[in-house]
C-alpha positions in Angstrom: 107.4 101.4 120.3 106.3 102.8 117.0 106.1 101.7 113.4 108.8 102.6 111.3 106.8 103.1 107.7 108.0 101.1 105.2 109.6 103.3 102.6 107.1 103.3 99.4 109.6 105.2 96.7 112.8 106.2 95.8 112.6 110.3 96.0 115.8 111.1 97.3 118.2 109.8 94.6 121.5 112.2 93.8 121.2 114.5 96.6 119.4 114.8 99.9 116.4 116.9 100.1 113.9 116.5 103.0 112.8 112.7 102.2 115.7 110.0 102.9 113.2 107.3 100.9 114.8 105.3 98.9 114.3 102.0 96.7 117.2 100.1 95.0 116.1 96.2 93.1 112.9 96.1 95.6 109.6 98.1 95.0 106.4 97.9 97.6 103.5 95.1 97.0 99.9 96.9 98.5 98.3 93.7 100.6 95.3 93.2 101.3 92.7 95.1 103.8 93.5 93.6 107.2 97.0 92.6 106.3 99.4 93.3 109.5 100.6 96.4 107.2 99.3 98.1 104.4 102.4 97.4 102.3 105.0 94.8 102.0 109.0 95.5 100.4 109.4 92.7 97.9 112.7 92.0 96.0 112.3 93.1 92.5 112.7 90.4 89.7 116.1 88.9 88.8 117.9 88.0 85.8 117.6 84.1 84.6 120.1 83.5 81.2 117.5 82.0 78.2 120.2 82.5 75.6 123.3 84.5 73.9 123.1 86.1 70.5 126.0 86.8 68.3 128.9 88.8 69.7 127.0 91.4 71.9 126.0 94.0 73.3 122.6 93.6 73.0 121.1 96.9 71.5 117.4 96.3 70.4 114.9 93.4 69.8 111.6 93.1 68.8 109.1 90.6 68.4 107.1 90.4 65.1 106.3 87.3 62.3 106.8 84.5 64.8 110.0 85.2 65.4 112.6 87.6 67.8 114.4 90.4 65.9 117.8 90.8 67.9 120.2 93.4 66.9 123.6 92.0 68.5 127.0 94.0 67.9 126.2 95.2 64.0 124.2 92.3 63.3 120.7 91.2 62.8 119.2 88.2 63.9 116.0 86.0 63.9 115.8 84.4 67.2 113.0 80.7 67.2 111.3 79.6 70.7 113.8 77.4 70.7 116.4 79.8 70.8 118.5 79.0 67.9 120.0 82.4 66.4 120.2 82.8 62.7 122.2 85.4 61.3 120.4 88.0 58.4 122.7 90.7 57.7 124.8 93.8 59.0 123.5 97.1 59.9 126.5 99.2 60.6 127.6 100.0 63.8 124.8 100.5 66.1 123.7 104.1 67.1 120.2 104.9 67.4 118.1 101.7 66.4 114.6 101.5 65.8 112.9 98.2 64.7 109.6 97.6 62.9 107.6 95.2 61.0 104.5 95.0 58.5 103.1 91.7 56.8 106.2 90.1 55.7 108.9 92.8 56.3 111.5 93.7 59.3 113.0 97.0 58.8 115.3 98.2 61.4 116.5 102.0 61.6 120.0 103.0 62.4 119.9 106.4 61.5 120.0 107.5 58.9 120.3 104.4 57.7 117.5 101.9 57.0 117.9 98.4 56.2 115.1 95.5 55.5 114.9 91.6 55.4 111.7 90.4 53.0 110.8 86.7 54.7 108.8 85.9 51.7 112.2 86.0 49.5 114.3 85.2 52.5 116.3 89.4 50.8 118.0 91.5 53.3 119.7 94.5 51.9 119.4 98.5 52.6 116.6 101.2 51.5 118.3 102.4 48.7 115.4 104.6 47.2 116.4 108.3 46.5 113.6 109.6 47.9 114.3 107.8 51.1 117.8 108.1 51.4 117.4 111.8 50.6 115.8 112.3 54.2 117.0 109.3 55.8 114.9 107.9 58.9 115.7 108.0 62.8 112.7 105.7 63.7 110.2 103.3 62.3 106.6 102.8 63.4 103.7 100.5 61.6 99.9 101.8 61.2 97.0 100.6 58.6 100.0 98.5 56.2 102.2 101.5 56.2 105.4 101.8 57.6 106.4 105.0 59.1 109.8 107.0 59.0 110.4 109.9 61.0 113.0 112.3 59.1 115.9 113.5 61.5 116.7 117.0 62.5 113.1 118.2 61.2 109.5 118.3 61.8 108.5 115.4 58.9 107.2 111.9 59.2 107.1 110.3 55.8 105.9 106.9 54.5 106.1 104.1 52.7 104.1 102.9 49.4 100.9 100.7 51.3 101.9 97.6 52.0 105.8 97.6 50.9 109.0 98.6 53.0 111.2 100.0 50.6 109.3 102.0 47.7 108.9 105.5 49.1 106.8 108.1 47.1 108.4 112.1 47.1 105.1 113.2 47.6 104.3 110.9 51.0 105.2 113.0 53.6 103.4 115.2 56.7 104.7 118.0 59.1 103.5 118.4 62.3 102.9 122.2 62.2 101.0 122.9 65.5 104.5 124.4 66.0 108.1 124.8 64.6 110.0 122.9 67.1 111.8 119.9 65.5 110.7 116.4 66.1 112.6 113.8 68.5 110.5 110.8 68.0 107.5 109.0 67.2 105.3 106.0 68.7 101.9 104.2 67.4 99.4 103.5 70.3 95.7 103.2 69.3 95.8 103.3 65.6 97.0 106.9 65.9 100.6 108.5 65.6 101.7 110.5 68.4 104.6 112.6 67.4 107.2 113.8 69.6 108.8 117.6 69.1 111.3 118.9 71.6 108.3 121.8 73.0 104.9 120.0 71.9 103.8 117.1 70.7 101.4 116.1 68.0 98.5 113.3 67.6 97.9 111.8 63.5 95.5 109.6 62.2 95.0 107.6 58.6 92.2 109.1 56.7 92.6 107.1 53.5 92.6 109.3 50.2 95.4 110.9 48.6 95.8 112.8 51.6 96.6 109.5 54.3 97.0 111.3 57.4 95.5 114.4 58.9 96.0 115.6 62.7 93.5 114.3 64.7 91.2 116.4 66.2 92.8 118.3 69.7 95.7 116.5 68.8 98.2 119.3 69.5 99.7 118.6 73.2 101.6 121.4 74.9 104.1 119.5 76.2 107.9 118.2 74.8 110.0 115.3 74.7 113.6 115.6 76.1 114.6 112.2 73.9 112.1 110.3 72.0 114.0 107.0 72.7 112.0 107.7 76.5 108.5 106.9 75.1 107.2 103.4 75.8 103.8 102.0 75.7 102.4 100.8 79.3 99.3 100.6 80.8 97.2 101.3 77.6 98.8 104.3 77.3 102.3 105.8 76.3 104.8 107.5 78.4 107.7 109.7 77.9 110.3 111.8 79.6 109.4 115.4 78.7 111.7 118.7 78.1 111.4 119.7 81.2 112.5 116.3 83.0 109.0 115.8 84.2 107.7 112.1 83.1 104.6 112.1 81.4 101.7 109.5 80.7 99.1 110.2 77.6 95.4 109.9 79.2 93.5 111.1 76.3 95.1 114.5 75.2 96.3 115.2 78.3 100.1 114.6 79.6 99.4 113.9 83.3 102.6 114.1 85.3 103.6 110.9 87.3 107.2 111.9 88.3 107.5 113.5 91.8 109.9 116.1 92.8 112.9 113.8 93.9 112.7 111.6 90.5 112.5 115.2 88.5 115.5 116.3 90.6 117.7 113.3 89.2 116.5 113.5 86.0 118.2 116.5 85.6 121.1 115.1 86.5 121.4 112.3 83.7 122.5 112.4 80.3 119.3 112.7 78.6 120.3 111.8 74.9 121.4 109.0 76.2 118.0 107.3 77.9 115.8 104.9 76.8 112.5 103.5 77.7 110.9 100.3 77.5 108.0 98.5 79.8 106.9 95.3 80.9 104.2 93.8 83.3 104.6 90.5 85.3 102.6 89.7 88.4 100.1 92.2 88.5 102.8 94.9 88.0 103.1 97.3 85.1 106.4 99.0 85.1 107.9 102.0 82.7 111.8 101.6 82.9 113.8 104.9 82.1 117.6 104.1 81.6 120.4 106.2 81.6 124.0 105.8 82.0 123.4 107.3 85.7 121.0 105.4 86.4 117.8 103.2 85.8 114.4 104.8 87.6 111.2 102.7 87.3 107.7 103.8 87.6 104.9 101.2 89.2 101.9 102.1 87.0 99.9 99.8 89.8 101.1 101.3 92.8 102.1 104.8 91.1 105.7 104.6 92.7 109.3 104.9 91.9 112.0 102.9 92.8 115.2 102.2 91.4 117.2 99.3 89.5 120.9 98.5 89.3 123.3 95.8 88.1 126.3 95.5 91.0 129.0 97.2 89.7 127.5 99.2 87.5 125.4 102.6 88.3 122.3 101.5 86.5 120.5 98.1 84.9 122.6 96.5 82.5 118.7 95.1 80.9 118.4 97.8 78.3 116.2 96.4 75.8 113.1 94.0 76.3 111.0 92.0 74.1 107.6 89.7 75.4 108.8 86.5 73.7 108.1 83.0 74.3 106.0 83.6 77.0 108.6 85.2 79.1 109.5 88.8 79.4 113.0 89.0 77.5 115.8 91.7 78.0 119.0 92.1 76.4 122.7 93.0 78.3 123.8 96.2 77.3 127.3 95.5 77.8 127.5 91.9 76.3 125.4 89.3 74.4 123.2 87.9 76.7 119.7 88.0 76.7 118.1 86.8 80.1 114.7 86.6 81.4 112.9 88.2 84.5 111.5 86.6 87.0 110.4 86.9 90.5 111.9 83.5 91.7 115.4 84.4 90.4 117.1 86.8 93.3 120.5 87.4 91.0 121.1 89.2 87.8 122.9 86.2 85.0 124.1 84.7 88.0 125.6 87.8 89.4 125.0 89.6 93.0 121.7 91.9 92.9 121.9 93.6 95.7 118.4 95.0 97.6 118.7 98.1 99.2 116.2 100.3 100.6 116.3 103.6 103.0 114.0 104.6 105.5 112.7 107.8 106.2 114.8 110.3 108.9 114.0 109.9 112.2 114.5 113.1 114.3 113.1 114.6 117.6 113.0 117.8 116.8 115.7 118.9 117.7 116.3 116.8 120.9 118.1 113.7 121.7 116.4 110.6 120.5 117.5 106.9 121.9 117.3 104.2 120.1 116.7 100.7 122.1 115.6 98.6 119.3 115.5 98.3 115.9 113.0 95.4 114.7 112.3 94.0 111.0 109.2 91.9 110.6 109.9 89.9 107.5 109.9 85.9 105.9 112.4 84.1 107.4 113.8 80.9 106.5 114.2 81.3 103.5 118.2 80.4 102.9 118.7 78.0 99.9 120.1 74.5 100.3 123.7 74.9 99.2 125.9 77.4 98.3 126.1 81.8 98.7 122.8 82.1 100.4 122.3 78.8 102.6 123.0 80.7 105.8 121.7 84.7 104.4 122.1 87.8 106.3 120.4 91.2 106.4 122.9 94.2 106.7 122.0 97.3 108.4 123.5 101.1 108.3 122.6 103.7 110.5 123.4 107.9 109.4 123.3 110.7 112.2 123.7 113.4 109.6 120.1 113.3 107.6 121.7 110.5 104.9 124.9 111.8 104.2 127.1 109.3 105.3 126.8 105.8 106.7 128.3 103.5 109.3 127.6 99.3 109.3 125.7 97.9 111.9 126.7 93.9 112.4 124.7 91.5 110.2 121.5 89.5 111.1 120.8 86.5 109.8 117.8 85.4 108.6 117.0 81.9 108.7 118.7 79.0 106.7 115.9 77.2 105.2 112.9 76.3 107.2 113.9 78.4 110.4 110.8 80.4 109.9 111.2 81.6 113.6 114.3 83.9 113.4 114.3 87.2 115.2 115.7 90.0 113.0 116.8 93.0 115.0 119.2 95.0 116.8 119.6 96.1 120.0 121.0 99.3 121.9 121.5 101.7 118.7 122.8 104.6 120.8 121.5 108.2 120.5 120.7 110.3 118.0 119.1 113.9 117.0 118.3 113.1 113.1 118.9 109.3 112.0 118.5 107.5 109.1 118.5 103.5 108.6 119.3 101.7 105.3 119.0 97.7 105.1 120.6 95.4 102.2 120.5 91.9 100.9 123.1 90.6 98.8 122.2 86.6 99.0 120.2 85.4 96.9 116.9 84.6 98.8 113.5 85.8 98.6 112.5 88.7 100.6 109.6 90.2 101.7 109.6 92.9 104.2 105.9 93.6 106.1 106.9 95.8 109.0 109.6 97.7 110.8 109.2 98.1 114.4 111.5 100.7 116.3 111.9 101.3 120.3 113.1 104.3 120.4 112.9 107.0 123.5 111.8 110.9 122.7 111.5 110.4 119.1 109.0 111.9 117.2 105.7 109.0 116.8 105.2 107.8 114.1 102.4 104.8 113.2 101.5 103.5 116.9 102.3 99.6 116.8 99.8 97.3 116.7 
């Protein structure tokens, strides 16, 4: 009998190089020293519904002046705690969106476009300066009462007048010339401007005088951005999807790597222009979420992991914008006008399936025949819900003789309607195998926590001797 490790990542994602790990809507939980294992598999946070804003989808908020900024559809809205939606204006048609605020103003970007709402007149209209609308703006950043534009297609962040939105002087402009690749996006973390370019990126501060900014000293980074919409703020620092599909975090001047191999591999598999990035923290966690059509990978900033999210039905998260509003941690449907919250206690996504997958890694005996007696989960049981999908749950098990390739059902196991905290989970005579791979999934909606995985199996290569 040997311990079958828990898998701690998702690294092989699109394709099947020598790790089978994988993690779909579950990520692992360290436990204490002297825990029966070193790491638990916990279901990752569901979906509850807090409201619905105009006619959807839901392509940006942001939280500034007491109030949530939702941009629903080609609208703009101011969102109260007590959820009651107020309509401010149209934007256009949304495309890339960027949202901003300084002492009384909400600008939001849709390039090139720029429009602002004034709460102390209760205006909303469009930046109609010629100096503006001359370069027109692709994001929107606030530092020291100015609000920041970054000009498309060049290598120019410009600004407005101190402390106004929409009066733009000719004059008030930088270029980040460390070098002449063009700039992809911008982000304000620690009262300085770190600017994006598709080979390097570039660090500005305010100096006050005529001359405002000035790069701050070794603020030239050699490393690029592959989409500026991937940089998010997490972990008091910012991270970002560079050029060469690495993921990078900012420690200092330095863009440490915290992608492995398998996560690079898939990366350059996605539609890049198409990602974005946002991050949140909730129990302890800090997570940087990377979305793409293909698919949604998350990095655990606490345990420095990967793992992966997914709405059913759909090959990534449908969550693709989040605000901290309210005291909850806010996130907005991509394909329709909800806006849900997350939380730990909710095991479905608006009241739709989330499915929990996760893969182990191969077992093989080089190169002889391994046979497989038992196949043991050490989990909580009894923990089936009182009425309803998920009163009576159920574990599902697949089993692949060909390295992960292809898989073939095993019967369910349940495990436990509520309060039969004594149910066995396993399953017995498995067969034979040379290379195998297991993958469990949960569909009810139950809590799960996985803390071991147990596996008889004869002329197999050991693994962690069982306790």
């Amino acid at each position: 009998m040997s311990r079958l490790p828990i898998p701690l990542h998702s690294y092989s994602l699109r394709s099947k190089p020598a790790s089978s790990a994988h993690l779909l809507n579950c990520f692992v939980e360290k436990l204490p020293d002297g825990a029966r294992s070193p790491y638990a598999l916990v279901r990752a946070p569901g979906i509850g519904s807090w409201t619905t804003v105009g006619t959807g989808p839901i392509s940006a908020q942001h939280v500034g002046l007491g109030y949530l900024w939702v941009i629903s559809g080609s609208k703009l809205y101011r969102v109260d705690t007590n959820r009651t939606a107020t309509l401010i204006g149209d934007v256009g048609a949304p495309g890339r969106i960027d949202i901003d605020n300084n002492i009384s103003t909400v600008v939001v970007v849709n390039q090139p476009n720029a429009f602002y709402y004034d709460t102390t007149t209760s205006t909303f209209a469009q930046i109609t300066d010629a100096d503006f609308t001359a370069r027109g703006a692709s994001d929107v950043e606030f530092l020291d009462n100015y609000i920041l534009f970054l000009e498309p297609d060049s290598g120019r962040m410009f600004w407005a007048d101190v402390g106004t939105a929409t009066s733009i002087n000719s004059l008030s402009y930088i270029t980040a010339e460390g070098s002449p690749d063009k700039l992809v996006g911008m982000k304000v973390d620690h009262r300085q401007v770190l600017l994006f370019g598709e080979l390097t990126c570039e660090l500005w501060e305010t100096i006050g005088g005529s001359a405002v900014f000035a790069r701050a000293a070794n603020g030239f980074i050699e490393q690029g951005c592959g989409n500026g919409r991937t940089a998010a703020k997490n972990d008091n620092s910012v991270f970002w999807l560079g050029q060469d599909y690495t993921v990078r975090r900012l420690d200092g001047t330095t863009p440490t790597r915290v992608s492995q191999a398998g996560i690079e591999q898939a990366l350059g598999n996605v539609t890049i222009a198409s990602g974005r990035a946002w991050s949140y923290s909730q129990e302890g966690h800090l997570f940087y979420v990377l979305s793409f059509p293909e698919g949604t990978f998350i990095y655990d900033a606490t345990t420095k992991e990967w793992h992966e999210r997914g709405t059913y039905g759909y090959p990534y998260w449908l969550a693709w914008s989040h605000a901290q509003f309210a005291g909850k941690e806010l996130v907005g449907d991509i394909q329709s006008n909800r806006i849900g919250y997350l939380s730990p206690e909710i095991y479905s996504d608006w009241d739709s399936i989330q499915r929990m997958e996760w893969t182990y890694q191969s077992v093989y005996a080089e190169g002889n025949l391994a046979f497989h007696d038992r196949l043991e989960i050490g989990m909580e049981t009894g923990t089936g819900l009182v009425l309803g999908q998920g009163s009576d749950p159920e574990i599902m098990m697949y089993v692949s003789d060909d390295g992960g390739i292809n898989f073939e059902a095993l019967p369910n196991q349940k495990i436990g309607q509520i309060g039969q905290t004594n149910t066995p989970v396993n399953w017995p005579q498995l067969g034979s195998s040379y290379q195998r791979v297991y993958r469990g999934a949960i569909s009810d909606p139950v809590k799960v926590v996985i803390t071991d995985t147990q596996l008889y199996a004869r002329g197999a290569r050991p693994f962690t001797k069982a306790a």
